[in-house]
C-alpha positions in Angstrom: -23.7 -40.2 178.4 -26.0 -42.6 176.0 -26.1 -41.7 172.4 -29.6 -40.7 171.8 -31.7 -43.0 168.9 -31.1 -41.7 165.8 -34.9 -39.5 164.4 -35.4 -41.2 161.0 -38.3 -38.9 159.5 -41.1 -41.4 157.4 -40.9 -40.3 153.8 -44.2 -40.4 152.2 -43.8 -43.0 149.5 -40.2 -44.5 150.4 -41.3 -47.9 150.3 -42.2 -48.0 146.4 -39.7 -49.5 144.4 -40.5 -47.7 141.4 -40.7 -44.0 142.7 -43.3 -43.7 141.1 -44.5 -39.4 142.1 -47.5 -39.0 144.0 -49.9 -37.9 141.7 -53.9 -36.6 141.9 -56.3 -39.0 140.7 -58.6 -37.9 137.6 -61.6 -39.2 136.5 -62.4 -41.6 139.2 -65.4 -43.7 139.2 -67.6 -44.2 141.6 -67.8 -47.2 142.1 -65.7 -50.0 140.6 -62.3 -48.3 140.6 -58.8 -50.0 141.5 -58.9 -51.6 145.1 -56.2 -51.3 147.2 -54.3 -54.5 147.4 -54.4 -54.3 151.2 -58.1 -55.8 150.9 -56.7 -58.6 148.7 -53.8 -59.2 151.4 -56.3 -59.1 154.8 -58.6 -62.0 152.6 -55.0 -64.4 152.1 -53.8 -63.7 155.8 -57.2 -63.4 158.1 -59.7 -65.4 155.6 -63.4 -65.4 156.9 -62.4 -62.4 159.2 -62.7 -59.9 156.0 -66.5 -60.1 155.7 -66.6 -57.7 152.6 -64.8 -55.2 150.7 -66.1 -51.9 148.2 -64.3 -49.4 146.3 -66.1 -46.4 146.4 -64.7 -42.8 145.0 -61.2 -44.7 144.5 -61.0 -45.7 148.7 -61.6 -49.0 149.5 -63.5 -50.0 152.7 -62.9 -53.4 154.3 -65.3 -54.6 157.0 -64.1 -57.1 159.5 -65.4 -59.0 162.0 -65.0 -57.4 165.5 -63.3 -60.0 167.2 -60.7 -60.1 165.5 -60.0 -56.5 164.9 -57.5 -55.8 167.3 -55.7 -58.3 165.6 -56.0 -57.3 161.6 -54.9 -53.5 162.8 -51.8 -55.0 164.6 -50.4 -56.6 161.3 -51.1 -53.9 159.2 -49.3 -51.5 161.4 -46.4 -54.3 161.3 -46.2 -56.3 158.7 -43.4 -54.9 156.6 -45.4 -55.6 153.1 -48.3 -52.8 155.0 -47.0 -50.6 157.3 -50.3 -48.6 158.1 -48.3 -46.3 160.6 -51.0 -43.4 160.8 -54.2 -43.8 162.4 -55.8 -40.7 161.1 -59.5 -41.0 162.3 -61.6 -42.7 164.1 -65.5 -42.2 164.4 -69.1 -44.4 163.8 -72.0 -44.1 161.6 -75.9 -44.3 162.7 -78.2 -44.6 159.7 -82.3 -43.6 159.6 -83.0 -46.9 159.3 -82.6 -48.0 162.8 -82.7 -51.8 162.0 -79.4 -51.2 160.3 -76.5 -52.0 162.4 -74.3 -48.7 163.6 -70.8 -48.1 161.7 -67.6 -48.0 163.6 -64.7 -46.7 161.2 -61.0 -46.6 161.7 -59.1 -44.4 158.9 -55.7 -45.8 158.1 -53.1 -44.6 156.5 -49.4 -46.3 155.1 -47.1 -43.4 154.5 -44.1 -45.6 153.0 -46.5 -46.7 150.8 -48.9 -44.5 149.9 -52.0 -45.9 150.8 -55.4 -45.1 153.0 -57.7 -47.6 153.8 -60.9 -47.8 155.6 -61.4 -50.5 158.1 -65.6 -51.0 159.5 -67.0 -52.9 161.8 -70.9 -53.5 162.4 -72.4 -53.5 166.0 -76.1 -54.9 165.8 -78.5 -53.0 167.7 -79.3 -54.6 170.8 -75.8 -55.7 171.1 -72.9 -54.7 173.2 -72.0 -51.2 171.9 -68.6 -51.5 172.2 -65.3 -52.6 170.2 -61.3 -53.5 170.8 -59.5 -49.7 171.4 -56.3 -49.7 169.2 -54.7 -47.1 171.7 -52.1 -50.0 172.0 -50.8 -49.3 168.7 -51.6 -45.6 167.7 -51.4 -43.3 171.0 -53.3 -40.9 168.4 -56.3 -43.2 168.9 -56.8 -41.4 172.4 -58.7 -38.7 172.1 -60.0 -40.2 168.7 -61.9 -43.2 170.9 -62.5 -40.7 173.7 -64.5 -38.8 171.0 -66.7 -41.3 169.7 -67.0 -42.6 172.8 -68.8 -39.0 173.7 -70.6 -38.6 171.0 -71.7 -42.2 170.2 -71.5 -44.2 173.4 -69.5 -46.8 171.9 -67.2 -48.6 174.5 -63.4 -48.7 173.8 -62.5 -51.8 175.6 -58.7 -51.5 176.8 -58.7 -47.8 176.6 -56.6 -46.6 179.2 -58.6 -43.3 180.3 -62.1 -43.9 178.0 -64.4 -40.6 179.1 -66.0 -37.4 178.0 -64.0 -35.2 175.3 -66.2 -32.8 174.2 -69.5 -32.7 176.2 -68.7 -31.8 180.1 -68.2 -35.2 183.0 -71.2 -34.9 184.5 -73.3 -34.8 181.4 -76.0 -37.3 181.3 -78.5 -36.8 178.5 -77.0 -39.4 176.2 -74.6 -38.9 173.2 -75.8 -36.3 171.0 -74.7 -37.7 167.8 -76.9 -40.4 168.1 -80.0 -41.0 165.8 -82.8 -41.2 169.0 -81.0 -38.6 170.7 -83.7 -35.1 170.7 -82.9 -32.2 169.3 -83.8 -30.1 171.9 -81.7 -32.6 174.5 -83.6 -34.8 176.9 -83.9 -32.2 179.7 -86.5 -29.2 179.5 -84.6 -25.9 178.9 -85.0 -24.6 182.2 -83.5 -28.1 183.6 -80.8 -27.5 181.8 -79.9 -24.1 182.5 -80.3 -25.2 186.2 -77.9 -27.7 185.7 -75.5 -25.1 183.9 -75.9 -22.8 187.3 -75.5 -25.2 189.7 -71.7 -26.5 188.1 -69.3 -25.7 189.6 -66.7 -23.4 186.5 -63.5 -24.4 188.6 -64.3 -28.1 188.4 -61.5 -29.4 186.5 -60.1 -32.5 184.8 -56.2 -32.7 185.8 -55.0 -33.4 189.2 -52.5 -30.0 188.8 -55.5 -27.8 188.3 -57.6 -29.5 191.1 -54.8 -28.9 193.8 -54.9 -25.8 192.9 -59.6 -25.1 192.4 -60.0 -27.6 195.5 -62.7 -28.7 193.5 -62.3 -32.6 193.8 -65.3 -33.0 195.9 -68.0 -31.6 193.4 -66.4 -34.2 190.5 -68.8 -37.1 189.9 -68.3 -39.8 192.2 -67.1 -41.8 189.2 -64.3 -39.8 188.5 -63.3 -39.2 191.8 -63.0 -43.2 192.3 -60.8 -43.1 189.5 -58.6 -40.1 190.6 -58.2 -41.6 194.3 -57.4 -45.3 192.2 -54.2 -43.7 190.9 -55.7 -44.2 187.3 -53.0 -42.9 184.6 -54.3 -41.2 182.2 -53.7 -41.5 178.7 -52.7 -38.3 177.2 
């Protein structure tokens, strides 16, 4: 029989020498305040990649430069002076202004050391709408991607099983949480409602619940590609 790995629970704060309490801010500024010296340590190790940094309400915000994302989250999930073990949110920003470029926003968290940090990277309009997935690294980044991928329409290249979350498969009037999308939706109420009637209710997701519906024939033809492909999912 193998031993089994020992379960070594992360203790928020372990990795401060000083044991210095966790304690409630007071007072903070709003803008100006203390950065987190992550920001100072992604300008020494990945240089021209940090594009800019802001303290804002005590949390700093470090935007880098999207190629080389994928590779500033790997070492602060690694590198043993970081150690950015919790992705806690992912999600992107569309402002009024549409010249201004959309927001995608990873939310990062080092529980040994007690420290969040918010990474951003800019995607001009007009250009590919679509960023590294991090899935590799935090399996929590799953439905998180799937997420903005639904409401935003921004690609998760590397994303093992990028679709829908929220809205239904075979919805196709856009992403809703975008700035151009209408309020009413792009179809005419009574389009919609057809489309609601025709669906089928025991179309499912998972291969388990379609053997049992028999419903694999009224899935997009997509979807049904990827199912007969053997695609693993990533949940």
């Amino acid at each position: 029989m193998s031993a089994r790995a020992t379960f070594r629970p992360v203790v928020v704060g372990a990795a401060l020498s000083d044991g210095t309490p966790a304690s409630t801010p007071r007072d903070v500024p709003y803008t100006g305040g203390e950065e987190n010296s992550s920001a100072a340590a992604l300008r020494t190790q990945f240089g021209e990649a940090v594009v800019r940094s802001s303290v804002v309400w005590g949390e700093t915000t470090v935007e880098v430069r999207r190629e080389r994302l994928l590779e500033v989250v790997q070492w602060l999930h690694d590198d043993a002076t970081q150690r950015y073990d919790f992705c806690a949110d992912i999600t992107a920003v569309e402002f009024r202004d549409m010249e201004r470029p959309i927001e995608v926003v990873w939310h990062l968290r080092s529980l040994p050391y007690r420290r969040f940090l918010r990474l951003k990277v800019l995607l001009e309009k007009g250009s590919a709408m679509e960023v590294p997935s991090v899935w590799g690294i935090y399996k929590t980044a799953d439905w998180l991607e799937r997420e903005c991928f639904d409401m935003f329409g921004i690609q998760f290249t590397g994303h093992p099983d990028l679709r829908r979350l929220l809205m239904w498969e075979g919805y196709r009037e856009g992403y809703p949480l975008r700035k151009d999308f209408p309020l009413r939706g792009r179809f005419s109420r009574s389009e919609q409602l057809r489309q609601s009637l025709a669906a089928n209710p025991e179309a499912r997701y998972s291969m388990e619940e379609l053997s049992i519906a028999d419903a694999f024939d009224d899935l997009p033809i997509e979807m049904r590609a990827r199912l007969r492909a053997g695609e693993q999912v990533g949940e």
